[in-house]
C-alpha positions in Angstrom: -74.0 175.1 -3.4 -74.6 177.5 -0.3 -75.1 175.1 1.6 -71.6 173.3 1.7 -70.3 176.8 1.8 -72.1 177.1 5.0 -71.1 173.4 6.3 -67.5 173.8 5.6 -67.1 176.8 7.6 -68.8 174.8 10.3 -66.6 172.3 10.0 -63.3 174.5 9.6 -64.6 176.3 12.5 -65.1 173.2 15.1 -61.6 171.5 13.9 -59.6 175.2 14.4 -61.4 176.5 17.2 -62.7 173.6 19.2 -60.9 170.9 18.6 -57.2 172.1 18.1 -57.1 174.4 20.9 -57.9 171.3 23.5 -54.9 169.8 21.3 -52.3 172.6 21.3 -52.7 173.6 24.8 -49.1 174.2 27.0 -50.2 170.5 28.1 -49.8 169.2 24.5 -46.4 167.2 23.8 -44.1 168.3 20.5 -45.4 165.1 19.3 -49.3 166.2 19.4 -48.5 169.3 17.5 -46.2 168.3 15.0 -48.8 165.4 13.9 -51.5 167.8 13.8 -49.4 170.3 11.0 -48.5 167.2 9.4 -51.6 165.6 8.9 -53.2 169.2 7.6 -50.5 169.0 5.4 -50.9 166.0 3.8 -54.5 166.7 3.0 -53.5 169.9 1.9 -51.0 168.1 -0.4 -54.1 166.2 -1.5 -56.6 168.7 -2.4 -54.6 169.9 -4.7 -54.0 166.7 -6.8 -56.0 167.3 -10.2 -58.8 165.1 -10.6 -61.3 164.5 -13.0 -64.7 165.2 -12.9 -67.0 161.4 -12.5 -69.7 160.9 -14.7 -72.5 159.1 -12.9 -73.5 157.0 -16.2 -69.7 155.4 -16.6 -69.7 154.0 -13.0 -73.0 153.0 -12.7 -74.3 149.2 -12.5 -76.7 147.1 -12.9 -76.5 146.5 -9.5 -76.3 149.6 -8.6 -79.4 151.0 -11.6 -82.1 148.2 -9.7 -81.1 149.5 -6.6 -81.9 153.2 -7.9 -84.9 151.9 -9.5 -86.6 150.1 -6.2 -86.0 152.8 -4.0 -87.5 155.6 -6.6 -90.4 152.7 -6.8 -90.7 152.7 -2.9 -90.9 156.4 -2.8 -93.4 157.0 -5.7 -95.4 154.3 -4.2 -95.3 155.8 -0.6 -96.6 158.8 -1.8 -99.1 158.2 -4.1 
């Protein structure tokens, strides 16, 4: 849980201090900028949709449950 603490704030941190300040230079057209707020926005908008926690047994396959079950296979035999 620390941990995407941590790589959030490395991410926030490259977008707003990196990233945007190349992009909302004096160079930067009205265009650039107003894009910019309105693509924050809009995921803004979308983090705060409510959503429901998935349960990894409903969406799980039988597809999906061998290809879960060869690669815990392949490990267990690597390291044994």
């Amino acid at each position: 849980m620390h941990f995407q603490g941590l790589s959030a704030g490395v991410f926030i941190y490259v977008i707003f201090c990196e990233i945007l300040l190349d992009k909302l230079s004096s160079t930067a057209s009205s265009t650039n900028i107003m894009s910019v707020f309105v693509g924050f926005a809009i995921m803004a908008l979308l983090g705060l949709l409510p959503h429901s926690p998935v349960d990894e047994h409903q969406v799980s396959t039988p597809q999906h449950n061998e290809t879960v079950h060869l690669v815990e296979s392949s490990i267990k035999h690597a390291f044994s």
